[in-house]
C-alpha positions in Angstrom: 67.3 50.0 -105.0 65.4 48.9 -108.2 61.0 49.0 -107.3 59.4 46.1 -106.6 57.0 44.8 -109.6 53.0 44.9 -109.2 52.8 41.2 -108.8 54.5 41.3 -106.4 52.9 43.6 -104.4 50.0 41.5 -105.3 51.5 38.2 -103.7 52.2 40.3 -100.2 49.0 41.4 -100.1 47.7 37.9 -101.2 49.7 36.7 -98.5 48.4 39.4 -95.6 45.1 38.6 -96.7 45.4 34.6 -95.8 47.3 35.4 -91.8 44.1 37.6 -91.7 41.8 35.0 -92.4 43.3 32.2 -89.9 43.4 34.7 -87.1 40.9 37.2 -87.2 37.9 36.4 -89.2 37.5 32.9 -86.7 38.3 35.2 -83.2 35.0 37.6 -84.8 32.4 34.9 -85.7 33.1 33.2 -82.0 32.3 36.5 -80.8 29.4 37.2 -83.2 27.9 33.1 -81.9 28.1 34.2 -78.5 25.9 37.3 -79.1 23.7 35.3 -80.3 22.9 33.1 -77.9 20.2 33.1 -75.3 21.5 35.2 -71.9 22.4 32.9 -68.5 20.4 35.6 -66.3 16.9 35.3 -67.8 17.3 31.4 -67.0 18.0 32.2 -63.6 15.2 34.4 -63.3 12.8 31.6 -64.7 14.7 29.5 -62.1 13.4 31.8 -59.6 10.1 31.9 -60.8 9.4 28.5 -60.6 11.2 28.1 -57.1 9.0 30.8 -56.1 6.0 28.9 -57.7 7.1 25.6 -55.6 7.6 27.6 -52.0 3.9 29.4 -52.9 2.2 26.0 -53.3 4.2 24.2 -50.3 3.1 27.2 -47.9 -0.9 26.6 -49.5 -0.2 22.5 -48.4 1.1 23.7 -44.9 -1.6 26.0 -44.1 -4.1 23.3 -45.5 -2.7 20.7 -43.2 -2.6 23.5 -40.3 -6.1 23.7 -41.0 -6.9 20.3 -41.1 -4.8 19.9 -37.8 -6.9 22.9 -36.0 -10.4 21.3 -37.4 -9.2 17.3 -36.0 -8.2 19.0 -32.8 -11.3 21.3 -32.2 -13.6 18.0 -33.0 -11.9 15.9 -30.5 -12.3 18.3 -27.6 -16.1 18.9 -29.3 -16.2 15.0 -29.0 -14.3 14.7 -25.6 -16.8 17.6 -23.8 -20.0 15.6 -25.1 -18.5 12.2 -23.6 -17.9 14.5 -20.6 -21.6 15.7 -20.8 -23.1 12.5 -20.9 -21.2 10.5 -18.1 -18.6 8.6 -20.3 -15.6 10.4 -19.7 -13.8 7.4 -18.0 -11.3 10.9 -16.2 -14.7 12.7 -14.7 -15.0 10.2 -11.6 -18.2 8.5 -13.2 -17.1 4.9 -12.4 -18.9 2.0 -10.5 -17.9 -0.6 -7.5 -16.5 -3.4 -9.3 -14.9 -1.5 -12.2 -11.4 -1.4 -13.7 -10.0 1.8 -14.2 -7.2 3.3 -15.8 -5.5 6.8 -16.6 -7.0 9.9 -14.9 -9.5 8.8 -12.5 -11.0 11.5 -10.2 -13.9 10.6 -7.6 -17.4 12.5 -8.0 -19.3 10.6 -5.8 -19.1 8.0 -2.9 -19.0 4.7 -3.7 -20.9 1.9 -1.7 -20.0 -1.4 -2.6 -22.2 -4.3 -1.1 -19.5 -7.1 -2.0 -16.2 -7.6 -3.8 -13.4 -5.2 -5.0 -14.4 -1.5 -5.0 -11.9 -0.3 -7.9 -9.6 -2.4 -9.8 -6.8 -0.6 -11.4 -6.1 -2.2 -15.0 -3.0 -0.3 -16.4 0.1 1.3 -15.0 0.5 5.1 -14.6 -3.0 5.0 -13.1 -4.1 8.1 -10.5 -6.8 7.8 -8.7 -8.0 11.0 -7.0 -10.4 10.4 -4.3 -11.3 14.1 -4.0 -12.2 13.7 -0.7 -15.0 11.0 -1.2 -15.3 7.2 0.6 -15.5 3.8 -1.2 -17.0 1.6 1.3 -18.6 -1.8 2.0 -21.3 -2.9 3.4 -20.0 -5.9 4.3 -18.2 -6.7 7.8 -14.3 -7.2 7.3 -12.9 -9.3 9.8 -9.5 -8.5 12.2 -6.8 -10.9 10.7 -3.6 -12.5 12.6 0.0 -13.0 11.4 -1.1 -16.3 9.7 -3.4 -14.2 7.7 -5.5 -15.2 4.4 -5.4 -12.4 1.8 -8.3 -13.5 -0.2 -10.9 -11.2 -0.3 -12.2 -7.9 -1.0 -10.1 -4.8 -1.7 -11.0 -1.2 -1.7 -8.4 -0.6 -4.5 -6.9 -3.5 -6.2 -3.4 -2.7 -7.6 -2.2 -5.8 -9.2 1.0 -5.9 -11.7 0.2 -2.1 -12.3 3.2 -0.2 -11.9 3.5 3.6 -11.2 0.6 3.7 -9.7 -0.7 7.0 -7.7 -4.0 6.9 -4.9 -4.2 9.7 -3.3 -7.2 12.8 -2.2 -8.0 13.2 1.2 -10.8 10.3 0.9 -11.5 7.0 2.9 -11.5 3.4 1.7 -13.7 1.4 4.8 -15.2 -1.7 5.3 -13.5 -4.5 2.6 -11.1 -7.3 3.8 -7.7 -5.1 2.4 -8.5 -1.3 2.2 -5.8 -0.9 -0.4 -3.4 -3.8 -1.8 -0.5 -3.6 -3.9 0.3 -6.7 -5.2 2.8 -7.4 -7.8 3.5 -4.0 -8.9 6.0 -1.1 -9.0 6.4 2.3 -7.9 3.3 2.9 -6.7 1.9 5.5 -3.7 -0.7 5.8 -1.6 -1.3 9.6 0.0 -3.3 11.7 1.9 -5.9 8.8 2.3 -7.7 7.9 5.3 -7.9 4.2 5.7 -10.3 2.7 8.6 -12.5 -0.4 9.4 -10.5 -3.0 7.5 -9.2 -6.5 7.9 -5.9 -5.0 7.1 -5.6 -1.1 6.3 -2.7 -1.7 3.5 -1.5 -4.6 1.9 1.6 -4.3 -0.3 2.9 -8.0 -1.4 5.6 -9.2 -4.0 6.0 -5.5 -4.8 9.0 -3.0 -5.0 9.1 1.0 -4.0 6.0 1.2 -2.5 5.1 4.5 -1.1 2.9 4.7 1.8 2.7 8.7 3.1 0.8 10.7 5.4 -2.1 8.7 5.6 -4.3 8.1 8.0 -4.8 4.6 9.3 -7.1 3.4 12.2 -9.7 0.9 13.1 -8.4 -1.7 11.3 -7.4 -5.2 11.6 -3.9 -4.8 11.3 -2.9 -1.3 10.3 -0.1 -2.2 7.0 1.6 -5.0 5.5 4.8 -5.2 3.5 4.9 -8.9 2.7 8.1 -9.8 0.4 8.8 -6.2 -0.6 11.2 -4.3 -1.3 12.7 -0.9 -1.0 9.7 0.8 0.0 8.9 3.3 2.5 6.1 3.7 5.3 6.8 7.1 6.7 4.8 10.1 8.4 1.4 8.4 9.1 -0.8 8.4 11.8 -1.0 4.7 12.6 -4.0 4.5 15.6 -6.3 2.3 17.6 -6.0 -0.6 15.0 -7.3 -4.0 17.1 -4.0 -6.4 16.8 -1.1 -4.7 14.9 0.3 -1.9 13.5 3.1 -2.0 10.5 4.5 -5.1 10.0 7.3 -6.2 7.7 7.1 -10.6 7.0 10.5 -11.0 4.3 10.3 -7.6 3.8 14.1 -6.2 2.9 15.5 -2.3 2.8 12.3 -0.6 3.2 12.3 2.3 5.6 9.7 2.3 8.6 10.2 6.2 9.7 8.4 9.5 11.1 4.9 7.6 11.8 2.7 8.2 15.2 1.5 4.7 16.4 -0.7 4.4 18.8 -2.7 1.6 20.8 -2.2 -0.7 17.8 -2.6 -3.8 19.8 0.5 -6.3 20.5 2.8 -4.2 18.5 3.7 -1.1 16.5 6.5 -2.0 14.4 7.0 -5.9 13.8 10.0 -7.3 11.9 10.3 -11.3 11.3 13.3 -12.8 11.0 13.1 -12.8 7.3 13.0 -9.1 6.9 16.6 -7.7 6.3 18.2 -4.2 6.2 15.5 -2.1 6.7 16.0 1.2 8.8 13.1 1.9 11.6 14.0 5.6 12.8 12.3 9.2 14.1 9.1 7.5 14.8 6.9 8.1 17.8 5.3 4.5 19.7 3.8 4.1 22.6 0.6 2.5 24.3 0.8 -1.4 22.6 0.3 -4.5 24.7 3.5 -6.4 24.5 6.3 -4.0 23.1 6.4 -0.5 21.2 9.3 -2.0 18.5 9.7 -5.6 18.0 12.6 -6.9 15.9 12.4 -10.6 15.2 10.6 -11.5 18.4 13.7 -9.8 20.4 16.2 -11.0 18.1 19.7 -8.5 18.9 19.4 -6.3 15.5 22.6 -7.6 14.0 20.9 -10.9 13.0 19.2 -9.3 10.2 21.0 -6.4 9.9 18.1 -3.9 10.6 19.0 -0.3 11.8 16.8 1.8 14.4 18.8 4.8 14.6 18.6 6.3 17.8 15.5 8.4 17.0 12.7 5.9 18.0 11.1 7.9 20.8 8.8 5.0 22.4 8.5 3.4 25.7 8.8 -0.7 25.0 11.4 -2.6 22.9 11.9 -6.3 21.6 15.2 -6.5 22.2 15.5 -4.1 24.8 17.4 -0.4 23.4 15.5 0.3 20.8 13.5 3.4 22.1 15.7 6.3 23.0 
Protein backbone atom coordinates (compact mmCIF):
# COMPACT_ATOMS: atom_id res chain seq x y z
CA UNK A 1 0.00 0.00 0.00
CA UNK A 2 1.59 3.27 -1.37
CA UNK A 3 1.72 6.23 1.97
CA UNK A 4 -0.66 8.64 2.11
CA UNK A 5 0.69 12.36 1.07
CA UNK A 6 1.02 15.18 3.83
CA UNK A 7 -1.90 17.05 2.54
CA UNK A 8 -3.72 14.68 3.10
CA UNK A 9 -3.11 14.02 6.41
CA UNK A 10 -3.61 17.66 6.72
CA UNK A 11 -7.33 17.49 5.28
CA UNK A 12 -8.13 14.55 8.03
CA UNK A 13 -7.00 16.52 10.59
CA UNK A 14 -8.68 19.69 9.11
CA UNK A 15 -11.59 17.62 8.99
CA UNK A 16 -11.29 16.19 12.96
CA UNK A 17 -10.72 19.55 13.94
CA UNK A 18 -14.33 20.89 12.50
CA UNK A 19 -16.61 17.55 14.26
CA UNK A 20 -14.61 18.86 17.33
CA UNK A 21 -15.75 22.23 17.11
CA UNK A 22 -19.72 21.43 16.54
CA UNK A 23 -19.69 19.03 19.36
CA UNK A 24 -17.41 19.79 21.99
CA UNK A 25 -16.24 23.20 22.17
CA UNK A 26 -20.40 24.33 22.44
CA UNK A 27 -21.17 21.16 25.28
CA UNK A 28 -17.86 23.14 27.36
CA UNK A 29 -18.93 26.86 27.13
CA UNK A 30 -22.71 25.72 28.33
CA UNK A 31 -20.98 24.20 31.10
CA UNK A 32 -18.41 27.02 31.68
CA UNK A 33 -22.08 29.71 31.60
CA UNK A 34 -23.51 27.72 34.13
CA UNK A 35 -20.52 28.10 36.46
CA UNK A 36 -20.90 31.32 36.19
CA UNK A 37 -24.01 32.06 37.27
CA UNK A 38 -25.32 33.11 40.58
CA UNK A 39 -26.22 29.70 42.95
CA UNK A 40 -30.25 28.87 43.47
CA UNK A 41 -29.41 28.16 47.35
CA UNK A 42 -28.15 31.59 48.42
CA UNK A 43 -31.68 32.91 46.90
CA UNK A 44 -33.38 30.67 49.07
CA UNK A 45 -31.54 31.58 51.98
CA UNK A 46 -32.36 35.35 51.29
CA UNK A 47 -35.88 33.93 50.89
CA UNK A 48 -35.67 32.88 54.29
CA UNK A 49 -34.31 35.78 55.64
CA UNK A 50 -36.86 38.02 54.61
CA UNK A 51 -39.70 35.38 55.66
CA UNK A 52 -38.01 35.36 58.83
CA UNK A 53 -38.05 39.26 58.79
CA UNK A 54 -41.96 39.21 57.90
CA UNK A 55 -42.90 36.42 60.87
CA UNK A 56 -40.52 38.72 63.41
CA UNK A 57 -42.48 41.87 62.64
CA UNK A 58 -46.09 40.04 62.51
CA UNK A 59 -45.27 38.47 66.15
CA UNK A 60 -44.08 42.47 67.29
CA UNK A 61 -47.94 43.58 65.70
CA UNK A 62 -49.57 40.57 67.66
CA UNK A 63 -47.99 41.22 70.96
CA UNK A 64 -48.75 45.05 70.36
CA UNK A 65 -52.36 44.35 69.71
CA UNK A 66 -52.17 41.72 72.82
CA UNK A 67 -51.10 44.56 74.67
CA UNK A 68 -53.47 46.96 73.50
CA UNK A 69 -56.18 44.19 74.17
CA UNK A 70 -54.90 43.72 77.99
CA UNK A 71 -54.65 47.67 78.52
CA UNK A 72 -58.69 48.16 76.88
CA UNK A 73 -59.65 45.31 79.04
CA UNK A 74 -57.88 46.33 82.42
CA UNK A 75 -59.50 50.14 81.82
CA UNK A 76 -62.90 48.85 81.46
CA UNK A 77 -62.99 46.78 84.60
CA UNK A 78 -60.90 50.14 86.16
CA UNK A 79 -63.95 52.03 84.66
CA UNK A 80 -66.77 49.33 85.52
CA UNK A 81 -65.38 49.16 89.57
CA UNK A 82 -65.53 53.17 89.80
CA UNK A 83 -69.29 53.06 88.34
CA UNK A 84 -69.71 50.27 90.88
CA UNK A 85 -68.11 52.62 93.64
CA UNK A 86 -70.20 55.45 93.01
CA UNK A 87 -73.76 53.83 92.77
CA UNK A 88 -74.10 53.65 88.79
CA UNK A 89 -73.64 50.19 88.16
CA UNK A 90 -77.23 49.60 86.80
CA UNK A 91 -76.06 45.27 88.02
CA UNK A 92 -75.32 46.41 91.90
CA UNK A 93 -79.15 46.61 92.90
CA UNK A 94 -78.88 50.55 93.13
CA UNK A 95 -82.31 51.21 91.31
CA UNK A 96 -85.42 53.31 92.39
CA UNK A 97 -89.46 52.63 92.50
CA UNK A 98 -90.51 53.66 89.19
CA UNK A 99 -87.45 52.62 87.17
CA UNK A 100 -86.86 50.45 84.08
CA UNK A 101 -84.43 47.96 84.34
CA UNK A 102 -82.56 45.67 82.26
CA UNK A 103 -79.77 42.99 82.31
CA UNK A 104 -78.31 41.91 85.69
CA UNK A 105 -80.34 43.47 88.32
CA UNK A 106 -79.69 42.39 91.96
CA UNK A 107 -81.68 44.07 95.02
CA UNK A 108 -79.50 45.95 97.77
CA UNK A 109 -82.01 47.50 99.52
CA UNK A 110 -85.87 47.47 100.07
CA UNK A 111 -87.92 49.34 97.97
CA UNK A 112 -90.93 51.45 99.21
CA UNK A 113 -92.99 52.76 96.59
CA UNK A 114 -95.78 55.26 97.54
CA UNK A 115 -97.63 54.97 94.03
CA UNK A 116 -97.23 53.35 90.64
CA UNK A 117 -95.07 50.50 89.22
CA UNK A 118 -92.23 49.37 91.52
CA UNK A 119 -89.77 48.00 88.65
CA UNK A 120 -90.45 48.02 85.03
CA UNK A 121 -88.43 45.57 83.06
CA UNK A 122 -87.36 47.28 79.68
CA UNK A 123 -85.47 44.46 77.65
CA UNK A 124 -85.67 40.75 77.35
CA UNK A 125 -83.18 38.36 79.13
CA UNK A 126 -83.73 40.49 82.22
CA UNK A 127 -82.97 38.84 85.94
CA UNK A 128 -84.02 40.33 88.67
CA UNK A 129 -82.57 38.97 91.93
CA UNK A 130 -84.41 40.09 94.83
CA UNK A 131 -81.81 38.82 97.30
CA UNK A 132 -84.12 38.41 99.80
CA UNK A 133 -85.39 42.17 99.99
CA UNK A 134 -89.31 43.59 99.62
CA UNK A 135 -90.66 46.09 97.04
CA UNK A 136 -93.73 47.41 98.60
CA UNK A 137 -96.45 50.05 98.42
CA UNK A 138 -97.83 52.11 100.52
CA UNK A 139 -100.87 52.23 98.95
CA UNK A 140 -103.91 49.91 99.72
CA UNK A 141 -104.58 47.31 96.77
CA UNK A 142 -107.97 46.33 96.58
CA UNK A 143 -109.45 42.36 96.39
CA UNK A 144 -110.54 42.07 92.66
CA UNK A 145 -113.53 39.62 91.19
CA UNK A 146 -113.57 37.51 87.95
CA UNK A 147 -114.78 40.68 86.06
CA UNK A 148 -111.55 42.21 87.16
CA UNK A 149 -109.86 45.64 85.87
CA UNK A 150 -106.05 45.19 85.34
CA UNK A 151 -105.10 48.73 85.37
CA UNK A 152 -103.03 49.68 87.94
CA UNK A 153 -99.96 49.33 89.86
CA UNK A 154 -97.42 46.45 89.47
CA UNK A 155 -94.67 45.39 91.65
CA UNK A 156 -92.73 44.16 88.49
CA UNK A 157 -94.00 45.08 85.23
CA UNK A 158 -93.00 42.55 82.52
CA UNK A 159 -94.44 43.75 79.28
CA UNK A 160 -93.29 42.34 75.62
CA UNK A 161 -89.97 41.25 77.54
CA UNK A 162 -89.21 37.85 76.78
CA UNK A 163 -86.92 35.48 78.71
CA UNK A 164 -87.45 37.04 81.55
CA UNK A 165 -86.08 35.60 85.11
CA UNK A 166 -87.53 37.17 88.96
CA UNK A 167 -86.52 35.25 91.41
CA UNK A 168 -84.50 35.64 95.37
CA UNK A 169 -86.30 34.70 98.22
CA UNK A 170 -87.88 38.47 98.38
CA UNK A 171 -91.53 39.83 98.61
CA UNK A 172 -93.43 42.04 96.25
CA UNK A 173 -96.61 43.52 98.71
CA UNK A 174 -99.02 46.07 98.57
CA UNK A 175 -99.52 47.20 94.48
CA UNK A 176 -102.78 46.27 92.54
CA UNK A 177 -100.74 43.07 90.52
CA UNK A 178 -97.65 41.89 92.62
CA UNK A 179 -96.03 40.62 89.40
CA UNK A 180 -97.59 40.74 85.74
CA UNK A 181 -96.53 39.25 82.62
CA UNK A 182 -98.03 40.74 79.93
CA UNK A 183 -97.17 40.20 76.40
CA UNK A 184 -94.06 38.34 76.87
CA UNK A 185 -92.26 34.99 76.50
CA UNK A 186 -90.45 32.57 78.50
CA UNK A 187 -90.36 34.20 81.45
CA UNK A 188 -90.27 32.79 85.44
CA UNK A 189 -91.04 33.85 88.56
CA UNK A 190 -89.20 31.79 91.59
CA UNK A 191 -88.59 31.57 95.02
CA UNK A 192 -90.61 34.83 95.64
CA UNK A 193 -93.02 35.45 98.22
CA UNK A 194 -95.98 37.35 97.00
CA UNK A 195 -98.68 38.75 99.61
CA UNK A 196 -101.19 41.73 100.12
CA UNK A 197 -102.16 42.25 96.45
CA UNK A 198 -105.14 42.79 94.29
CA UNK A 199 -103.97 39.75 92.44
CA UNK A 200 -100.65 37.93 93.52
CA UNK A 201 -99.58 37.08 89.62
CA UNK A 202 -100.94 38.27 86.57
CA UNK A 203 -99.65 36.56 83.42
CA UNK A 204 -101.87 37.80 80.21
CA UNK A 205 -101.40 37.41 76.31
CA UNK A 206 -98.26 35.54 77.24
CA UNK A 207 -96.66 32.01 76.36
CA UNK A 208 -94.41 29.57 78.72
CA UNK A 209 -94.75 31.30 81.68
CA UNK A 210 -93.07 29.80 84.67
CA UNK A 211 -94.60 30.33 87.99
CA UNK A 212 -92.44 27.88 90.78
CA UNK A 213 -92.18 27.48 94.31
CA UNK A 214 -93.40 30.67 95.29
CA UNK A 215 -95.11 31.73 97.98
CA UNK A 216 -98.48 33.31 97.57
CA UNK A 217 -100.92 34.51 100.23
CA UNK A 218 -103.05 37.42 101.35
CA UNK A 219 -103.94 38.50 98.19
CA UNK A 220 -106.84 39.30 96.17
CA UNK A 221 -106.84 36.47 93.99
CA UNK A 222 -103.76 34.41 94.33
CA UNK A 223 -102.72 34.01 90.10
CA UNK A 224 -104.04 34.64 86.73
CA UNK A 225 -103.32 33.08 83.40
CA UNK A 226 -105.51 35.12 81.19
CA UNK A 227 -105.12 34.01 77.32
CA UNK A 228 -101.90 32.11 77.89
CA UNK A 229 -100.37 29.58 76.77
CA UNK A 230 -98.27 26.59 77.58
CA UNK A 231 -97.29 27.68 80.89
CA UNK A 232 -96.95 26.06 84.05
CA UNK A 233 -98.09 26.94 87.79
CA UNK A 234 -96.57 24.08 89.84
CA UNK A 235 -95.21 23.56 93.52
CA UNK A 236 -96.44 26.70 95.25
CA UNK A 237 -97.86 27.38 98.37
CA UNK A 238 -101.10 29.08 97.34
CA UNK A 239 -102.80 30.31 101.00
CA UNK A 240 -105.41 32.37 102.72
CA UNK A 241 -105.95 34.55 99.58
CA UNK A 242 -109.61 36.44 100.13
CA UNK A 243 -111.67 35.27 96.89
CA UNK A 244 -109.59 32.87 94.59
CA UNK A 245 -106.76 30.94 94.18
CA UNK A 246 -105.28 30.00 90.42
CA UNK A 247 -107.47 30.71 87.86
CA UNK A 248 -107.10 30.00 84.16
CA UNK A 249 -109.94 32.63 81.79
CA UNK A 250 -108.91 31.24 77.77
CA UNK A 251 -106.06 29.90 79.08
CA UNK A 252 -104.96 26.62 76.86
CA UNK A 253 -102.20 23.68 77.64
CA UNK A 254 -100.77 25.07 80.66
CA UNK A 255 -100.17 22.69 83.59
CA UNK A 256 -101.78 23.55 87.06
CA UNK A 257 -99.69 20.80 89.18
CA UNK A 258 -97.93 19.99 92.71
CA UNK A 259 -99.29 23.37 94.50
CA UNK A 260 -100.71 23.39 98.29
CA UNK A 261 -104.03 25.60 98.24
CA UNK A 262 -105.47 26.49 101.02
CA UNK A 263 -108.58 28.62 102.27
CA UNK A 264 -108.38 30.61 98.98
CA UNK A 265 -111.87 31.66 99.12
CA UNK A 266 -114.64 30.24 96.48
CA UNK A 267 -112.13 28.25 94.76
CA UNK A 268 -108.61 26.79 94.32
CA UNK A 269 -108.31 25.88 90.87
CA UNK A 270 -110.90 27.66 88.39
CA UNK A 271 -111.09 26.76 84.70
CA UNK A 272 -113.64 28.79 82.29
CA UNK A 273 -115.07 27.36 79.55
CA UNK A 274 -112.63 28.91 77.28
CA UNK A 275 -109.55 27.33 78.82
CA UNK A 276 -108.64 24.03 76.83
CA UNK A 277 -106.22 21.10 77.38
CA UNK A 278 -104.57 21.98 80.29
CA UNK A 279 -103.65 19.14 82.78
CA UNK A 280 -104.49 19.91 86.69
CA UNK A 281 -102.73 16.93 88.63
CA UNK A 282 -100.67 15.97 92.09
CA UNK A 283 -101.93 18.95 93.79
CA UNK A 284 -103.15 19.19 97.31
CA UNK A 285 -106.82 21.49 97.86
CA UNK A 286 -108.81 21.70 100.54
CA UNK A 287 -110.66 24.23 102.88
CA UNK A 288 -112.51 26.74 99.86
CA UNK A 289 -116.02 27.84 100.13
CA UNK A 290 -117.75 26.40 97.19
CA UNK A 291 -115.51 23.54 95.65
CA UNK A 292 -111.72 22.51 95.94
CA UNK A 293 -111.41 22.06 91.75
CA UNK A 294 -113.81 23.73 89.57
CA UNK A 295 -113.82 22.97 85.82
CA UNK A 296 -116.07 25.32 83.80
CA UNK A 297 -118.59 25.85 86.54
CA UNK A 298 -119.11 21.82 86.69
CA UNK A 299 -118.83 21.36 83.15
CA UNK A 300 -117.96 17.17 82.61
CA UNK A 301 -114.01 17.61 81.61
CA UNK A 302 -114.48 16.41 78.07
CA UNK A 303 -116.03 19.68 77.04
CA UNK A 304 -112.81 21.31 76.96
CA UNK A 305 -110.65 18.61 76.97
CA UNK A 306 -108.85 19.30 80.37
CA UNK A 307 -107.13 16.39 82.16
CA UNK A 308 -106.95 16.04 86.20
CA UNK A 309 -105.19 12.87 86.40
CA UNK A 310 -106.08 11.06 89.29
CA UNK A 311 -103.63 12.68 91.66
CA UNK A 312 -105.77 15.71 92.89
CA UNK A 313 -105.86 14.84 96.61
CA UNK A 314 -108.68 17.48 97.74
CA UNK A 315 -112.03 17.21 99.33
CA UNK A 316 -114.72 19.26 96.80
CA UNK A 317 -115.04 19.07 92.99
CA UNK A 318 -117.06 21.01 90.18
CA UNK A 319 -118.04 18.35 88.42
CA UNK A 320 -117.99 15.87 91.01
CA UNK A 321 -114.60 13.06 90.64
CA UNK A 322 -112.06 15.22 90.37
CA UNK A 323 -110.43 14.76 93.90
CA UNK A 324 -109.17 11.26 94.43
Amino acid sequence: MEPKSIAFYTAVAVSILAVLSATTFPTLAQAQQQTDEPEEPEQENNNESTTSSSESQGDDNAEDSDDSSEEDAAANNNNRASQSRLGLDSSNGLVSCGQIVSGEVELTNDLNCNSGDGLIVGAPGTHINLNGYKITASDDAGSQGLSMDYDGSSGILVANADGVIISGLGEISGFDRGVTFMGSADGQLTDVQVANNGIGVLVSGSTGTELSRNTITNNGIAAILDSSSGGAVAFNQVVANEEQGILALGADHNVIAANNMFGNGQYGVYLDIMSNENTIDYNTAFGHEDADINNADGQPTNVNQNSFGGNNNCGTSVPGGLCR
